[in-house]
N, C-alpha and C positions, 0 to 999 in steps of 0.2 A: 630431525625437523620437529618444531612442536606444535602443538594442535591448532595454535593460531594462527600459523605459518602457512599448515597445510590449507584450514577454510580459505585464506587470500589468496591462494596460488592459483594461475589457470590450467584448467583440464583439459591436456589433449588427447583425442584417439589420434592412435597410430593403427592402420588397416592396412598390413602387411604381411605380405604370404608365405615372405622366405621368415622362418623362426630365428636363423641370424642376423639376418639384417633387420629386423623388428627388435632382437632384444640392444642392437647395438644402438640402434635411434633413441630406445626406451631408458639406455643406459645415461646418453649422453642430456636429454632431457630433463631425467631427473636431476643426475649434478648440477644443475642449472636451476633446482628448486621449483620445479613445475609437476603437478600431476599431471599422472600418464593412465589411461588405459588402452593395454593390449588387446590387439583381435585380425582375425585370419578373414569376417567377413562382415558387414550388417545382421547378418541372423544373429550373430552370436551378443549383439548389445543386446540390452536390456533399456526397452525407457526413460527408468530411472537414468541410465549413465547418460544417453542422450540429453537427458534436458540438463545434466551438469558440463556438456563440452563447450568450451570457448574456442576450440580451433582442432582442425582436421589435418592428418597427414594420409596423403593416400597413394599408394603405391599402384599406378595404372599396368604396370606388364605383368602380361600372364606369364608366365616362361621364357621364349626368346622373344614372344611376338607383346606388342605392344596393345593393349582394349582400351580406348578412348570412351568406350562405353560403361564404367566402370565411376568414370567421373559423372556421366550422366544419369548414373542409377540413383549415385549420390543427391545431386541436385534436385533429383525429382522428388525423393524424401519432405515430407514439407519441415520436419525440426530439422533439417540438412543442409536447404535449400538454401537458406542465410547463413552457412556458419562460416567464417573464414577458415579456406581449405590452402595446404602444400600438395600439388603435387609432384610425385617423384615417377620419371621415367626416364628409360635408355635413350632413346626417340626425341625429338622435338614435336610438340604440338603439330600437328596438323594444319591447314589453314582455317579451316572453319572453329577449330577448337581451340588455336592460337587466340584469334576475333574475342573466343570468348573470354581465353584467359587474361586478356590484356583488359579490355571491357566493365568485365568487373573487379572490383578493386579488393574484394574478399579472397582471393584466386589469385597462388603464386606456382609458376613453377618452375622445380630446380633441377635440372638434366644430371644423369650419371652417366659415369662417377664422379657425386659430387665431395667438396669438401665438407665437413663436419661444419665447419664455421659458415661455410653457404646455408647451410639448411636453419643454422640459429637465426641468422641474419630475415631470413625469411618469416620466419618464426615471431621472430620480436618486430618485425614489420606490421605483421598482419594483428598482431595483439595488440600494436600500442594503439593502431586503427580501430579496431574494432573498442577500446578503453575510451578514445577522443569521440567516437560515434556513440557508443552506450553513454556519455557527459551531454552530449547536445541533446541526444532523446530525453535525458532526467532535465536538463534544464528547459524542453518543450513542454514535459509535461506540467513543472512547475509553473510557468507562465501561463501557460491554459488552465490552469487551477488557479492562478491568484486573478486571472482574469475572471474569472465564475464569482469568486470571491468578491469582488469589486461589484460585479453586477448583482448580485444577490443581496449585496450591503448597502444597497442607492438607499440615499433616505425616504423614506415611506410618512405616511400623514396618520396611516391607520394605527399604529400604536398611541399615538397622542392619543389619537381619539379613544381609545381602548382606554387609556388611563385615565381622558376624562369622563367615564362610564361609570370605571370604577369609584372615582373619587365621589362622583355626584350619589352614585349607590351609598354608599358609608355616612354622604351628609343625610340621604334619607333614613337611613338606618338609625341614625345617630338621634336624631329630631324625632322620629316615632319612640325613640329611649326617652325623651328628657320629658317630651309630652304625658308618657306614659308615667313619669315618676312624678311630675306636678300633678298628675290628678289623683296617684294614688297616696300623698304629702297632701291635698286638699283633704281628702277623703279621711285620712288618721286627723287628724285637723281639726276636722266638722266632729268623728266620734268624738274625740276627745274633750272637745270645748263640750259640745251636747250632754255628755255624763258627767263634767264638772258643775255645767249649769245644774243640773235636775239634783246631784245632791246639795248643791244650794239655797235650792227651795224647798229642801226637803230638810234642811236644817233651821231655816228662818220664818218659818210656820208657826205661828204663837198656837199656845198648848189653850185651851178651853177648859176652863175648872166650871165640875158642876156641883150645889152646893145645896144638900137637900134639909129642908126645914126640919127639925125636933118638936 
């Protein structure tokens, strides 16, 4: 299987006691192109694997005698508590544990000995559910986001106004420029004509001859 096969694929634990019947389940899962991890009880996960499982098998008997509480340890886990679970026992449910299995709709369970193809069956139940429920949740959240979206984007007055601040700032800005360069275009102006004039009359000054008697 290749690496991009594997990230698609859903992860099940399998929590099961007998090491034959856990590697037979583990066997048949994977031909089926599904990650698997193995384990004998909750201690033995690690977090990490926890926040990667899409679905639970769990094998409630102890030995010959059947622990219903086993499921319930489960559930109370709170990364546990929503994961769509099989379970697998000798037994039928209980009444009170039946209620819950039928109830909720993450919760299958397949009596032994079961068939191989009962426990797929169940398998790809509880996935394709839990697939069409994680699509409505991503489609709520996208509506509530484009709903935010909408409301944040109402049209507002205050940018106009903002632009015309700026605009009127630049016509001021601008006008103290043009003001600034006619006075100092008067001022080169004024020197210039002023030192034009002055050597004018500094040329057109009749020269006085003085003319002394012999």
């Amino acid at each position: 299987m290749s690496q991009g096969q594997k990230s698609s694929a859903a992860t099940i634990l399998v929590l099961e006691a007998d090491p034959t019947m856990r590697r037979l389940i583990s066997l048949g899962l994977r031909h089926r192109g599904l990650e698997v991890i193995e384990a004998t009880s909750l201690a033995a996960i690690s977090s990490t694997d926890i926040q990667s499982l899409d679905l639970l098998i769990l094998d409630v008997d102890d030995g010959v005698s059947c622990d219903w509480t086993l499921l319930q340890t489960v559930q109370e886990q709170p990364e546990l508590s929503t994961l769509p679970t099989v379970v697998l026992s000798w037994d039928p449910p209980i009444e009170e544990k039946r209620s819950t299995l039928t109830t909720i709709s993450r919760c299958v369970c397949v009596n032994k000995p079961f068939d191989a193809r009962a426990l797929h069956e169940g398998v790809d139940h509880l996935l394709l559910a839990r697939t069409i429920e994680q699509g409505e949740q991503l489609a709520r959240a996208e509506e509530a986001l484009l709903a935010t979206y909408r409301k944040d984007s109402s049209p507002s007055i205050w940018p106009v106004i903002t632009a015309a601040g700026v605009f009127l700032a630049m016509i001021g800005l601008l006008f103290q420029f043009v003001l600034t360069m006619i006075g100092l275009a008067i001022i080169v102006i004024g020197l210039l004509l002023w030192t034009i004039g002055w050597h004018s009359r500094i040329e057109h000054t009749p020269e006085i001859a003085f003319s002394v008697g012999k």
